[in-house]
C-alpha positions as CSV (number, residue, x, y, z in Angstrom):
1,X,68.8,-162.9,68.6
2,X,70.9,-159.8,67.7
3,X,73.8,-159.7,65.9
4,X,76.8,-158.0,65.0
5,X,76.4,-154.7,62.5
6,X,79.4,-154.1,60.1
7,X,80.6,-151.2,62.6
8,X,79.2,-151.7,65.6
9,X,80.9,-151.8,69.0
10,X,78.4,-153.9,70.8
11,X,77.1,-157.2,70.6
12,X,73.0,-156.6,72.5
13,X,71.6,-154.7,70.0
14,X,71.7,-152.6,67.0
15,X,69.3,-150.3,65.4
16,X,68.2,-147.7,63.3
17,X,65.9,-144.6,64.8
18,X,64.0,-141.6,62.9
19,X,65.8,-138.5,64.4
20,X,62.0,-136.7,62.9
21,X,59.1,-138.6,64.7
22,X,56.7,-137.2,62.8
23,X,58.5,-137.8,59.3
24,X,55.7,-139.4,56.8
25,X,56.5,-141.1,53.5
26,X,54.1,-141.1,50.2
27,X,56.2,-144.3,49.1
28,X,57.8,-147.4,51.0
29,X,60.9,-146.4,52.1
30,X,64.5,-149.0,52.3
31,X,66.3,-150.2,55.4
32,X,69.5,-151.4,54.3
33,X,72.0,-152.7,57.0
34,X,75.4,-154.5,57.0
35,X,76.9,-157.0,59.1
36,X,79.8,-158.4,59.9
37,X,81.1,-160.7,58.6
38,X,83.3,-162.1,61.0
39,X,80.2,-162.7,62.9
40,X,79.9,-166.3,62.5
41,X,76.8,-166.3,63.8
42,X,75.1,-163.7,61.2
43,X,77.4,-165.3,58.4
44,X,75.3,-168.7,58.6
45,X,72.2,-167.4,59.6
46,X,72.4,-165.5,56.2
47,X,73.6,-168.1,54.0
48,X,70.1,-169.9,55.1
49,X,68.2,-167.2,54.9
50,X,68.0,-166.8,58.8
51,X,69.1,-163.3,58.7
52,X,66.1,-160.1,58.9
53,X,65.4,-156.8,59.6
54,X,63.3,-156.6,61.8
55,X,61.1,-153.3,63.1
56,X,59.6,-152.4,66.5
57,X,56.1,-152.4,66.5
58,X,54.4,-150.3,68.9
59,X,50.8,-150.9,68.3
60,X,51.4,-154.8,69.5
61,X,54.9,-153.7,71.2
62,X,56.8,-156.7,69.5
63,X,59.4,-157.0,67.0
64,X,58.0,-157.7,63.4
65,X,60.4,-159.4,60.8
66,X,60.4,-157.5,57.7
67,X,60.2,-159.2,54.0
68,X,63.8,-158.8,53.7
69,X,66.7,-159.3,51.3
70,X,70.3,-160.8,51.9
71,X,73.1,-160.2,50.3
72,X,75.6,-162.5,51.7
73,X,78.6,-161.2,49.4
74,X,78.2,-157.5,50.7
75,X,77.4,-158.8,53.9
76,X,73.9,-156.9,53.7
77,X,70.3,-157.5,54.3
78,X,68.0,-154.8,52.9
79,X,64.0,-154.6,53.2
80,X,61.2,-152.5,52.2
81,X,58.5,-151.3,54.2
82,X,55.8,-148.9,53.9
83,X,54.5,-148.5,57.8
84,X,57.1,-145.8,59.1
85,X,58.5,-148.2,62.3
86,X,60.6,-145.5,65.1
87,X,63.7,-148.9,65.0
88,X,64.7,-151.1,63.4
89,X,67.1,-154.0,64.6
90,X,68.9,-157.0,62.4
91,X,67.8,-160.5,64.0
92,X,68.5,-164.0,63.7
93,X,65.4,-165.5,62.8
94,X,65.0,-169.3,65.1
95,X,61.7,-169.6,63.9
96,X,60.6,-171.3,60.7
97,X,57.1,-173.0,61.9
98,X,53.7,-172.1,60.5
99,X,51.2,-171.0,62.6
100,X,48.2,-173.2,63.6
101,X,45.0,-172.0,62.2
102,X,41.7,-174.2,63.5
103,X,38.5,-173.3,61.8
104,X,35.4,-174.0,64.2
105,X,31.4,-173.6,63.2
106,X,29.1,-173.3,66.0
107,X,31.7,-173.8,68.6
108,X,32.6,-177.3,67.5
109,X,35.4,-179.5,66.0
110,X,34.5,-179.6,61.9
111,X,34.8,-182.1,59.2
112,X,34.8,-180.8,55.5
113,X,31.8,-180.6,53.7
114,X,29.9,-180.2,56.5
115,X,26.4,-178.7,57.0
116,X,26.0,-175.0,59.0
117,X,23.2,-172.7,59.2
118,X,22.2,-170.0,57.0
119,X,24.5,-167.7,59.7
120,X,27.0,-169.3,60.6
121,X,29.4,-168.7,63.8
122,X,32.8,-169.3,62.6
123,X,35.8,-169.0,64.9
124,X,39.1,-169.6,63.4
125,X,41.7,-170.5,66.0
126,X,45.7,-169.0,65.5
127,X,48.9,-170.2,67.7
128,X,52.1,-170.4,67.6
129,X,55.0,-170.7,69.3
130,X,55.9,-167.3,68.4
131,X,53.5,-164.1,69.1
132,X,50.8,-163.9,66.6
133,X,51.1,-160.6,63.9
134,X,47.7,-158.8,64.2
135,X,49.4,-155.2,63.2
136,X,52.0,-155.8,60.0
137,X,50.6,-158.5,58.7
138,X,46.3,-159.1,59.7
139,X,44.3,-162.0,59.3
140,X,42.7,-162.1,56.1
141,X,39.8,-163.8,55.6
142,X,38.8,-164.8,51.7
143,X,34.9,-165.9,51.8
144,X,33.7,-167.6,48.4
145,X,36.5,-165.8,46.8
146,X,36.1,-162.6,48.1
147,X,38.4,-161.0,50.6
148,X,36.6,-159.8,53.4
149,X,37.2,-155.8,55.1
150,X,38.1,-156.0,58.4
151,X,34.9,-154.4,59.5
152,X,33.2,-157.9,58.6
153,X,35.1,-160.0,61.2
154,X,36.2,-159.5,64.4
155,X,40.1,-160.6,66.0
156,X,41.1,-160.5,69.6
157,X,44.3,-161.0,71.5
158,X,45.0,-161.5,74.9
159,X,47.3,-159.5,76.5
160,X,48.7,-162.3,78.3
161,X,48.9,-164.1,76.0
162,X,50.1,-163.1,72.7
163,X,51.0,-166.3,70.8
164,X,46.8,-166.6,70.5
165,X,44.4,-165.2,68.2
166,X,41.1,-165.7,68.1
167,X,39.1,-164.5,64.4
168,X,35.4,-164.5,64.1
169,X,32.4,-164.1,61.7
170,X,29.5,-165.0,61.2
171,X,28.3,-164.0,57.7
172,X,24.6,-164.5,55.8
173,X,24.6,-166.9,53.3
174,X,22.7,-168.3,50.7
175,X,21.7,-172.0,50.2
176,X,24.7,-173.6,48.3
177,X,28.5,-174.9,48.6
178,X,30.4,-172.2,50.1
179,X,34.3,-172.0,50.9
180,X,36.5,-170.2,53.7
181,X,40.1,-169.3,54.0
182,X,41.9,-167.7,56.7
183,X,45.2,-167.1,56.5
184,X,47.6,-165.4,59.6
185,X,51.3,-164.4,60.3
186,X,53.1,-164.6,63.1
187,X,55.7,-162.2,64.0
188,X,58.5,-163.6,62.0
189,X,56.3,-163.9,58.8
190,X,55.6,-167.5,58.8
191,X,52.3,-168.1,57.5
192,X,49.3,-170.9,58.6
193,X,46.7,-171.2,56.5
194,X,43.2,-172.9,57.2
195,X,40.6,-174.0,54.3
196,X,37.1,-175.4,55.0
197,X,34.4,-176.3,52.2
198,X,30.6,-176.3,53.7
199,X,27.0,-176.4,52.6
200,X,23.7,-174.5,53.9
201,X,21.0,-176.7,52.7
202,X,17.6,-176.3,52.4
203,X,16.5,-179.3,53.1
204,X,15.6,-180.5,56.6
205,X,16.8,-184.2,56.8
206,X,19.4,-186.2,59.3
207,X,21.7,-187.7,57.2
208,X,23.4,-189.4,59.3
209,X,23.6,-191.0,63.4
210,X,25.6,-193.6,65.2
211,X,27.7,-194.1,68.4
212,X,31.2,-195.6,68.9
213,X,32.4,-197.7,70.3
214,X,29.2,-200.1,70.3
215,X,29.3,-202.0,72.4
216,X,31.0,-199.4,75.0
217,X,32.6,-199.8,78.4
218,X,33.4,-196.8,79.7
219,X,31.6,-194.0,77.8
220,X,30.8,-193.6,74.2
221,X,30.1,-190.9,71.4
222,X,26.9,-190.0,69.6
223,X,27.5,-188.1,66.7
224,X,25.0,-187.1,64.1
225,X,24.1,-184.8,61.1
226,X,21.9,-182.6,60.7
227,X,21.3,-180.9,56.9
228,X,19.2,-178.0,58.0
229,X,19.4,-176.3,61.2
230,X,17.0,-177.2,64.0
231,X,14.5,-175.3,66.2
232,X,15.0,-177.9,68.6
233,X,16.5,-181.2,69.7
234,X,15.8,-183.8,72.2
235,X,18.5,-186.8,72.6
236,X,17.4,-189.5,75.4
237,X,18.6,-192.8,76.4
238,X,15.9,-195.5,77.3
239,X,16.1,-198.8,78.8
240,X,14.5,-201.5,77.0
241,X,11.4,-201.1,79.0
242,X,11.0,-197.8,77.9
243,X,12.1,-196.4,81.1
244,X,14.1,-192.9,80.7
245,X,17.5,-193.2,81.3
246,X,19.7,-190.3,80.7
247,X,18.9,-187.2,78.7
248,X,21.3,-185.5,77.1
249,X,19.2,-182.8,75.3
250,X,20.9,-179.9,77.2
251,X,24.5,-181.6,75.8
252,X,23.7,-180.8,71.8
253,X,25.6,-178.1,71.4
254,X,24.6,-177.5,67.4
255,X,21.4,-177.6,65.7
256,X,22.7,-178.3,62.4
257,X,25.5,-180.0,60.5
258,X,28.0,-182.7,62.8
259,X,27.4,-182.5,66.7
260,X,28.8,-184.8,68.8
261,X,27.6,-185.9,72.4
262,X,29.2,-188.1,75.0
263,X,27.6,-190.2,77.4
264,X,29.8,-191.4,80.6
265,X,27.3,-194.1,80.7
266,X,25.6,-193.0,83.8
267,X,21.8,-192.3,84.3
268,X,20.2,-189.0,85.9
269,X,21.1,-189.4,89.3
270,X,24.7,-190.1,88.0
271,X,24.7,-193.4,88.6
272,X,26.0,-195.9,86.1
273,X,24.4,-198.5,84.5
274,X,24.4,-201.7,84.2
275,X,25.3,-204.3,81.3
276,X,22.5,-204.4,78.5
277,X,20.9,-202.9,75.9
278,X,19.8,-199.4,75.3
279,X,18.0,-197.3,72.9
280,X,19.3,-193.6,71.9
281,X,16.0,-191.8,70.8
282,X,17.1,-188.3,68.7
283,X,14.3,-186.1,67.7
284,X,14.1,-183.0,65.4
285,X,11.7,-180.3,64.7
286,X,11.5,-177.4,62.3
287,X,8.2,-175.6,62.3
288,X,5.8,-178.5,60.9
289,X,8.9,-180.8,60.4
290,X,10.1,-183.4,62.8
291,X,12.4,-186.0,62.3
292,X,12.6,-189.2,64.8
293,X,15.4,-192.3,65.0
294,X,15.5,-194.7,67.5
295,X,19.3,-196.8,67.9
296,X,20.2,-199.4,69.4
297,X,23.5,-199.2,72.0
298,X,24.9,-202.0,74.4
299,X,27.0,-201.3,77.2
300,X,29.5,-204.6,78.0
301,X,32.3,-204.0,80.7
């Protein structure tokens, strides 16, 4: 929201312009303005630290909150910036909330200390209720305790939909503990940050598989873990005669670390099935590896 400068005549907007478009500076230059102070409005949006400059951003055409300074005894707000902005325009900043920043690896939901391949695919996920900074203030991305360029990751905004950001990578890394931190703005200068610790592993082993709820009624989740990332693998329901019930191969999404698969409970003609006992069969390969599980499941509506 705009407010009231110090001798202004109008209450839509103020703002500063470069009279020189093609002025250029070798330092950061100051924006000082002053408001009124009989503005009520600007008076306690300063005294909470509400009150920015903010500048006109062509390259994402929004308005950018500056790092700024208020002085609420000389009614001023001052801020340094080192991008040369054509306006600038003192705002009431409404919005104080952090952006969301989801990590995903391999297209899936991740737990901590998870297990990914050797190349991972790592999305990381911004909203906000505000439109996402991509221009003033990028993504950065801090791999292993490096900072990465921004030739080493890719980010992409829809047009129609500014408040989104979607960041992605998908470096080479050694077998080891590894950690990831992606940290974004949105256009007022709130900041989300997202951490995630994960392991590429060597080994080739399932560490872990179960489904809940067991018994189910309606549907129920198979989840399992993976150290080391597949070549290939099968997940099929039987019956307890052996015959095939559902397969759900083409449903495992990841070939290493947490996947998860749910089964409606139906068979492959998309029927469901009855009451009883069934056995989830997962297999494995790796070259001359294989690992093989059989679990038992019970269906009781």
């Amino acid at each position: 929201m705009p407010v009231r400068l110090k001798d202004g005549q109008s209450g839509v907007l103020y703002a500063l312009a470069w009279d020189d478009s093609a002025i250029t500076f070798s330092q950061p230059y100051r924006v000082e303005m002053f408001f009124d102070r009989n503005d009520t409005l600007a008076t306690q949006a300063a005294s909470f630290g509400r009150l920015k400059i903010y500048a006109w951003d062509s390259a994402i055409a929004q308005w950018v909150s500056l790092d700024s300074e208020i002085d609420v005894l000389r009614s001023k707000v001052s801020a340094n910036a080192t991008t040369l902005f054509p306006v600038h325009g003192l705002f009431v900043n409404a919005d104080n909330q952090a952006p969301s920043v989801r990590l995903k690896f391999q297209g899936q939901t991740f737990a901590d200390g998870d297990f990914v391949p050797a190349r991972p695919s790592i999305t990381a996920v911004v909203e906000d209720q505000s439109p996402v900074d991509y221009a003033l203030r990028p993504v950065r991305v801090v791999l292993d305790g490096r900072e990465l360029a921004p030739a080493e990751f890719s980010c992409s905004v829809a047009p129609e939909s500014p408040n989104v950001l979607v960041a992605s990578l998908s470096p080479n890394l050694p077998a080891g503990q590894h950690q990831l931190q992606v940290t974004a703005y949105d256009v007022h200068g709130n900041k989300g940050v997202a951490e995630a610790t994960f392991v590429v592993s060597e080994a080739f082993a399932l560490r872990s598989i179960a489904n809940h709820p067991n018994p189910f009624a309606r549907e129920t989740v198979i989840a399992f873990t993976l150290s080391g990332e597949a070549e290939e693998v099968q997940l099929r329901i039987y019956s307890t005669s052996g015959r095939l019930v559902r397969d759900l191969t083409d449903e495992v999404e990841s070939l290493v670390g947490y996947t998860e698969v749910v089964w409606d409970g139906s068979d492959e003609d998309g029927e469901q099935v009855a009451n009883g006992v069934y056995f989830l069969k997962l297999v494995a390969k790796r070259g001359n590896d294989q690992i093989e599980t059989i679990e038992k499941m019970a269906r009781l509506r």
